[in-house]
N, C-alpha and C positions, 0 to 999 in steps of 0.2 A: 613145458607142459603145466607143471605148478604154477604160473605165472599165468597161465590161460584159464587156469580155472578158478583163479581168486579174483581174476578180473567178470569172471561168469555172473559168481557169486554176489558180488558187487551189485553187476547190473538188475539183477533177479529181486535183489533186495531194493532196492531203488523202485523197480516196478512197482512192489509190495505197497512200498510206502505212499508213492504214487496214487495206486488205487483205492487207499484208503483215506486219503486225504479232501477233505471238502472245502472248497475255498469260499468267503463269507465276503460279499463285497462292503464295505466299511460304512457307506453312509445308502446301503439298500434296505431294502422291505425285512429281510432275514438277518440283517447285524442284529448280533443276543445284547441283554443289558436293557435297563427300565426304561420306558419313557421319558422324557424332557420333562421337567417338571414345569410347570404354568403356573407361575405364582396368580399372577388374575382371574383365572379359574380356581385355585384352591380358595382363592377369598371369599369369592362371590358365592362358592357353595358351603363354605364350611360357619361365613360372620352369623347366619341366619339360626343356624345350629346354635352358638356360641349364645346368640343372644337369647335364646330361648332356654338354655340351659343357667344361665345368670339370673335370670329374671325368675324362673321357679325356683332354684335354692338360694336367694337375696335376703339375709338374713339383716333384721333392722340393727342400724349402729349402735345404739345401747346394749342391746342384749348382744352383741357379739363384744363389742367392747366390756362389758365386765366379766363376760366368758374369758376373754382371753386375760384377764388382770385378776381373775380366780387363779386361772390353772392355764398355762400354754399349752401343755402336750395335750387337755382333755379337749378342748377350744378346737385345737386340729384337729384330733379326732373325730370330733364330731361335724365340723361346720366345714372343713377344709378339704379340699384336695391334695395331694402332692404332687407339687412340682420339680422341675430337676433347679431350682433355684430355692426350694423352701416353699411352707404353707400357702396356698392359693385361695382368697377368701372371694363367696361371693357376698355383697353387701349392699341396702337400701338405706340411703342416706338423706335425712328433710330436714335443711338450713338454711342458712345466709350467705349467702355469697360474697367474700370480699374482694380485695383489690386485685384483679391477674396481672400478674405478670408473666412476659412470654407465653400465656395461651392457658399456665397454669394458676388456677384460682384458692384460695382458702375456703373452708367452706362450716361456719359454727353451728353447733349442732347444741341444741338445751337437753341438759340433763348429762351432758359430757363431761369428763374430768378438762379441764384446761389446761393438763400438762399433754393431751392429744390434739395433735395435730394432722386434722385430712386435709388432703389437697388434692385437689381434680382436674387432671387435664382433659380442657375442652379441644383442642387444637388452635391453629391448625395443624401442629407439629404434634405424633402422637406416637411413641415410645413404650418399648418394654416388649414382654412376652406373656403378659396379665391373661391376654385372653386365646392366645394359642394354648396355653398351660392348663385355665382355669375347670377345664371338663375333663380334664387327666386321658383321652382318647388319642390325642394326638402327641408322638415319640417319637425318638429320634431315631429308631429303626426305620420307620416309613421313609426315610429321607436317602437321597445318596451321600451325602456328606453335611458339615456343620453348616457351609453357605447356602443350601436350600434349606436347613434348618430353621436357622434366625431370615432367610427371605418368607419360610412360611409366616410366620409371628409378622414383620413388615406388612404382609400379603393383607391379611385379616384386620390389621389395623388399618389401611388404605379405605378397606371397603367399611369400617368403624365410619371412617370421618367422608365420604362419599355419603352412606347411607344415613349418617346421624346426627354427626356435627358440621356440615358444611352449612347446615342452616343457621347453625348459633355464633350470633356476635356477643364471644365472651365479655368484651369490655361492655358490653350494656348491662351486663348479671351483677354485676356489683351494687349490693343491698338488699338484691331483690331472697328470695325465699325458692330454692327448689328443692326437688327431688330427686338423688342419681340413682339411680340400678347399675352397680360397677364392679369390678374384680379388684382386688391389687394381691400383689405378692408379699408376705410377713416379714418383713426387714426388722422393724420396733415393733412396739405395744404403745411407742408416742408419737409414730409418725403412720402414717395409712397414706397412698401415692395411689390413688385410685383411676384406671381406668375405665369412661362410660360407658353402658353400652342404649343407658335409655336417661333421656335428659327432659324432666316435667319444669314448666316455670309456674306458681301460681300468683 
């Protein structure tokens, strides 16, 4: 008789469990968990943002250069975002173009100390996380993990060089005089690694 009723009890519980159970078909309409991330889409809608957010706080290369050769923390402070890499500068830069190599150019600028060194890559290879970083809106929370991460930062520099630099044959810039509107991230105070996001030749 004990034996018949533990077996009861068993079953009754099983029911239970049964009825309250929902089963979630794994690749249907109702599987939980974010969307798939689209890097093509995050680019195409976010470069536009990015470059308009560059371009109104492009702080001209002297006055940010001796900002930052004053005082580093006031230079961030004030001109800078933070990034999860360090200070994110936006910056307008009008020089001379020298020799590129692989895609990236020297770029002299008058009235600059000579121990700074910019350098601009035009592409077509185009590197970094400059300008996923540089408007501080986009974090690594939004993300499901570090691979959609840094494919964001990839994402937005794609539609960089789509949108901007596919027109430019950097080996023809050498000598000539332009103007970048660009981010870079604050490694030195003698080296600037700038990313463009607007390229004038005059």
């Amino acid at each position: 008789m004990r034996k018949i009723v533990q077996a009861v009890i068993v079953v009754a519980l099983i029911a239970f469990v049964a009825v309250g159970t929902k089963v979630l078909p794994i690749d249907g309409d109702s599987a939980p968990g974010p969307s798939a991330f689209d890097p093509a889409t995050f680019g195409a809608t976010q470069f536009p943002k990015i470059e308009d957010f560059v371009s109104a706080h492009a702080v001209e290369a002297k006055e940010l250069a001796d900002a930052i050769a004053a005082d580093l923390a006031d230079a961030a402070e004030k001109y800078a975002t933070t990034g999860p890499s360090g200070p994110v500068y936006s910056v307008e830069i009008t020089g001379v173009v020298g020799q590129a190599d692989a895609g990236i150019a020297p770029i002299a600028v008058t009235g600059l100390s000579p121990d700074l060194q910019i350098r601009v890559q035009f592409g077509p290879a185009v590197n970094g996380t400059d300008l996923r970083d540089v408007a501080g809106d986009i974090e690594f929370g939004q993300f499901r993990n570090q691979i959609e991460y840094q494919n964001a930062a990839a994402a937005i520099n794609d539609e960089l060089k789509a949108k901007t630099l596919s027109s430019i044959d950097v080996s023809s810039l050498s000598g000539k005089t332009v103007t970048v509107v660009g981010a870079f991230t604050f490694v030195s105070p003698t080296a600037w690694f700038v990313t463009p996001v607007e390229v004038q030749t005059e």
